[in-house]
C-alpha positions in Angstrom: 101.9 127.2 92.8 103.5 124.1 91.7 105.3 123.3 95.2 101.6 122.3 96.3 101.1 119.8 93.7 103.2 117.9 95.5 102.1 118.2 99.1 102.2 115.7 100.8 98.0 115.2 101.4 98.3 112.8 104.3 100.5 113.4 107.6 102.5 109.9 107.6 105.5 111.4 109.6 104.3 109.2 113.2 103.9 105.8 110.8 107.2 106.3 109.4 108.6 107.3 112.8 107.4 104.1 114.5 108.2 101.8 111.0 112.1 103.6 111.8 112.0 102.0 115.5 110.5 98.8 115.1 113.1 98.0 112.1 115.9 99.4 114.0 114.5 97.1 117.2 114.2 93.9 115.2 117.4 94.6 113.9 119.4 94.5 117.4 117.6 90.6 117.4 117.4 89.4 113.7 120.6 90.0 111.3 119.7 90.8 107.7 116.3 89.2 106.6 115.0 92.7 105.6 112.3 91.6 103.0 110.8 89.5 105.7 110.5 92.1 108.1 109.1 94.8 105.5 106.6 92.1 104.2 105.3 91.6 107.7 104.9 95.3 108.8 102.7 95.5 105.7 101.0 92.7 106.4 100.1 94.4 110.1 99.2 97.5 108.5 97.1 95.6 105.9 95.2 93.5 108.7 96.0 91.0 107.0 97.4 87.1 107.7 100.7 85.9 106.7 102.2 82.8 105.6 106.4 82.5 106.1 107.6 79.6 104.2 111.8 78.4 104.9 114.1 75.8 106.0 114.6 75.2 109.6 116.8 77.8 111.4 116.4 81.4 109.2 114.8 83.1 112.2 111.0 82.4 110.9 109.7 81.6 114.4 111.9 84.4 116.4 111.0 87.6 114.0 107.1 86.3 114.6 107.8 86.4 118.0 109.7 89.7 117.8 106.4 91.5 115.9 104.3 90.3 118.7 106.7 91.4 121.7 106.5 94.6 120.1 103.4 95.7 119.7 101.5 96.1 123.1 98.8 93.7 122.6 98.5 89.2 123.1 100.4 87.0 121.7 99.7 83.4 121.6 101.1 80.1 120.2 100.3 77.2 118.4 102.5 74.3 117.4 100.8 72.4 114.6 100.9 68.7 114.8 99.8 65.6 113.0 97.4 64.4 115.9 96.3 68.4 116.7 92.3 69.0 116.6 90.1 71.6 116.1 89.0 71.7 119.5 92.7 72.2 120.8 92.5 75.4 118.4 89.4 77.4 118.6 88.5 76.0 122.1 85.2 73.9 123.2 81.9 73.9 125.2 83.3 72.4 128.6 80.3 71.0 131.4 80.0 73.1 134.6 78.5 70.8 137.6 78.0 73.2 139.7 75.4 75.2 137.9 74.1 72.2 135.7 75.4 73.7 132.1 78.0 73.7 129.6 80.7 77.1 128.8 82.4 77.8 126.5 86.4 77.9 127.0 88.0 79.6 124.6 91.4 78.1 122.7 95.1 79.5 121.7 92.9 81.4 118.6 91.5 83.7 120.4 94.1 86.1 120.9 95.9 89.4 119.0 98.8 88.1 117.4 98.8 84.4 117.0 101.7 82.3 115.7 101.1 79.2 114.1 104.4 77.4 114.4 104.9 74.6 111.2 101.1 75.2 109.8 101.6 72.5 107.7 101.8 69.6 109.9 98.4 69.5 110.6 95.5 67.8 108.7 93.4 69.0 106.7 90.5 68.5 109.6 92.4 71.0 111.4 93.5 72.9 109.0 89.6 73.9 108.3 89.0 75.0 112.0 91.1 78.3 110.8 88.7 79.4 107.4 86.0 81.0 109.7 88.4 82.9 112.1 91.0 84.0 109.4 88.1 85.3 107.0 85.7 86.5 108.8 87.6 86.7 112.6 84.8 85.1 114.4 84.0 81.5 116.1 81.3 80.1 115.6 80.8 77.0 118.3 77.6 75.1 119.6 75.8 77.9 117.0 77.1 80.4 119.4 79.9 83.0 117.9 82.4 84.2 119.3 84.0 88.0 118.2 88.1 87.9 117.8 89.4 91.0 119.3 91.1 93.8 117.4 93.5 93.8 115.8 93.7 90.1 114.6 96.2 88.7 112.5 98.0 85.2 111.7 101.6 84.7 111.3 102.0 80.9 110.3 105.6 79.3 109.9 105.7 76.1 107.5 108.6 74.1 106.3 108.8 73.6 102.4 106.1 71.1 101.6 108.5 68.3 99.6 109.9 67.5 103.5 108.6 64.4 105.0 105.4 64.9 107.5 104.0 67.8 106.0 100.6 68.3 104.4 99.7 71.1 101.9 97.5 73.5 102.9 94.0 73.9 101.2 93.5 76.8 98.5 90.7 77.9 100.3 93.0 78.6 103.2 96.1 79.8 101.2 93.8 82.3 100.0 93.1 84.0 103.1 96.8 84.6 103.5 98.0 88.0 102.0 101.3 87.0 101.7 103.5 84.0 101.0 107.1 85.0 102.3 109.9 82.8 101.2 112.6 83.2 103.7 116.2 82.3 102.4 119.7 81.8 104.4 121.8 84.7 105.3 124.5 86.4 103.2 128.6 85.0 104.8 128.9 88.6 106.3 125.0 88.3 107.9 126.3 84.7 109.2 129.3 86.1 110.3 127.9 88.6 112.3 124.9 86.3 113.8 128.1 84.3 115.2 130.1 87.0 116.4 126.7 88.7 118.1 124.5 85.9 119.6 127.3 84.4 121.1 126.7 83.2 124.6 123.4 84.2 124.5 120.1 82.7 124.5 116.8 83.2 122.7 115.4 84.7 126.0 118.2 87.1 126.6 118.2 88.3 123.1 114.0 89.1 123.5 114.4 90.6 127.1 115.3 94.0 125.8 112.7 94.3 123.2 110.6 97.4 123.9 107.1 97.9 123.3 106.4 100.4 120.7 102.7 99.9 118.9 99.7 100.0 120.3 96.4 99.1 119.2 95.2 102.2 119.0 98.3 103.0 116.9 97.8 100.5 114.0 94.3 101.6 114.1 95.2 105.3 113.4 98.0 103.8 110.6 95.5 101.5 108.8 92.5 104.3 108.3 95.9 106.5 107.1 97.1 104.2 104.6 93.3 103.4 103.7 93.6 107.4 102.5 96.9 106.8 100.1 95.8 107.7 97.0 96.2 105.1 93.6 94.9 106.8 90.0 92.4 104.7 88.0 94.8 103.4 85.6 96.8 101.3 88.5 94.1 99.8 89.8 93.3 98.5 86.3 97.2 97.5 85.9 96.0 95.6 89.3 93.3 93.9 87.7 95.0 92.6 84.7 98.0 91.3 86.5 95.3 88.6 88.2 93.1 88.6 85.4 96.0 86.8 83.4 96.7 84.8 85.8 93.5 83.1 85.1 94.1 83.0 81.3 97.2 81.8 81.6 98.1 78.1 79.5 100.2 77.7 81.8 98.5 77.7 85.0 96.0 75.5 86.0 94.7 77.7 88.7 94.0 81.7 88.4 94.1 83.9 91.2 90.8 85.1 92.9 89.8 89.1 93.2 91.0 88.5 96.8 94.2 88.7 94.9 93.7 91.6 93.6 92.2 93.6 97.2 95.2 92.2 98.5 97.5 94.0 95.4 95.9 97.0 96.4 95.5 97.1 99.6 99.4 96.2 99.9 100.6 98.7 97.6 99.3 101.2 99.5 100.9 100.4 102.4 104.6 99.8 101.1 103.9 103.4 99.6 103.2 105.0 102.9 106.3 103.5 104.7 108.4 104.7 102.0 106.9 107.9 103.3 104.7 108.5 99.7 101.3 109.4 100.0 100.5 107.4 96.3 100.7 104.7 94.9 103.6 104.0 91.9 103.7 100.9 89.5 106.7 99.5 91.3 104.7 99.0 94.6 102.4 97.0 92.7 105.4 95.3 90.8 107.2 94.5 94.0 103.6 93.2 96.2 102.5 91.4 93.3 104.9 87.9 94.0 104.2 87.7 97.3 100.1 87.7 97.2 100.4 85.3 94.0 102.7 83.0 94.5 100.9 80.5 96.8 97.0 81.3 95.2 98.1 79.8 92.1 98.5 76.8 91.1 100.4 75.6 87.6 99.9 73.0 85.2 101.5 69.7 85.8 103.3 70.0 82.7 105.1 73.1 83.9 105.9 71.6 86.9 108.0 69.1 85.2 109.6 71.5 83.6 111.0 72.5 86.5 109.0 76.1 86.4 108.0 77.8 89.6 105.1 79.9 90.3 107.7 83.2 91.2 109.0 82.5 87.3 105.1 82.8 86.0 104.5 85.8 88.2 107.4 87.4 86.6 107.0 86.7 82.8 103.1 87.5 83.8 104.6 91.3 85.3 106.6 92.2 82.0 104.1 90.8 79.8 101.6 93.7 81.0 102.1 97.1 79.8 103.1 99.2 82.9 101.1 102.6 82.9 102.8 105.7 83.5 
């Protein structure tokens, strides 16, 4: 009688399957950066847009590139630049001579997986040509609007913001993002083995061999499954006072919005199901909560000079809270 308290309720064997093979794909490409890749499989399964923040060089661009090559649907890309407008993004209404009227072409946007390559090196004019599309994944041009095709999701690069030619992106935009990845070097063994394996090779010949291994259809069947994962009452009130102190916080100047906290939970589900649980536990909340915080707040200037960073906030924030069990 016991044995079926703990049943598993939901069938997650063909998520966990395909999570195995895309990992283990990636892998024959990209060495090490394994929080990276685990943030953006959730971030797929979540529908939801990702921001991946690093230095030049730590394979931002190519594991973007890598998640699109594998799932079996288009990929476009968009390098951001300082003289880039909105036009050259969502598209424009172009004149047709021959039959006296104006259509519509349609820009890099409108695509399935679309890489925004150094986000932050685009004006803010520019910059506001992606709130519509990323919120609501529509276009809305010449009062005509124009549907995004499923599934929809963002992957933007950006360099840290203190480099030079760099803007910062508007909260209003950040917010839209369900993560904020911060992207480190590699270990000395990870390095090692990057030289000793991508020797002599290009970026093309390392991407040749990628196989296609989602479809569509799958993440569809995978996002209504982990929609189904189940998270007791109490957690999603741990949820709510995590980003509810964030906005009574001294030391922050801005809170976090209940965007936030859909994104908590919607999140936490997911790193449950491709841990193969069909629940949720306070450490998937503990370990999503950084990364959907850490770029929708803001702290006080005071802080700032003290040299303390939103992740260090987020963290005294975490044990602060009394974790249910």
């Amino acid at each position: 009688m016991e044995e079926n308290l703990f049943e598993q309720r939901i069938d997650l064997s063909g998520l966990n399957r395909s999570v195995y093979e895309i990992k283990n794909e990636i892998g024959q490409v990209v060495i090490g950066q394994y929080k990276m890749i685990d943030l953006l499989l959730i971030g797929l399964l979540c529908d939801g847009h990702i921001l991946i923040e690093g230095v030049p060089g730590v394979a931002k661009t190519l594991t973007a590139k890598l998640m699109a090559k594998i799932i079996d649907i288009d990929f476009s890309r968009l390098q951001f630049t300082p003289d880039l407008m909105p036009s050259d993004v969502t598209g424009t209404s172009v004149f047709n001579p021959r039959e006296g009227d104006f259509k519509f072409k349609s820009g890099p946007i409108f695509s399935n997986i679309v890489l925004i390559d150094e986000i932050n090196r685009a004006p803010a004019k520019t910059q506001a040509a992606l709130f519509e599309v990323m919120e609501e994944r529509q276009v809305t041009i010449d009062g005509i609007t124009h549907e995004m095709r499923y599934p929809f999701i963002v992957l933007a690069t950006q360099n840290p913001i203190e480099q030079e030619g760099t803007y910062r992106l508007p909260e209003a935009q950040l917010d839209r993002f369900l993560f904020k990845i911060e992207v480190g070097y590699p270990t000395l063994d990870e390095e090692i083995t990057i030289l000793n394996k991508q020797q002599g090779k290009t970026q093309i010949q390392m991407l040749e061999g990628v196989r296609k291994l989602l479809s569509s259809h799958d993440i569809q069947h995978y996002r209504s499954q982990i929609q189904s994962v189940i998270i007791e009452p109490k957690l999603v009130e741990f949820i709510a006072r995590i980003v509810h102190e964030t906005r009574n916080n001294p030391a922050l100047y801005l809170g976090a919005s209940p965007r936030a906290s859909l994104a908590i939970l919607r999140s936490a589900k997911a790193n449950a199901a491709i841990k193969g649980r069909d629940f949720v536990t306070p450490e998937d909340i503990i370990e999503m909560a950084p990364h959907v915080l850490r770029h929708r707040i803001i702290l006080a200037p005071e802080k700032e000079m003290e040299g303390i960073t939103a992740d260090d906030l987020i963290e005294n924030i975490l044990k602060a809270i009394e974790v249910p069990r």
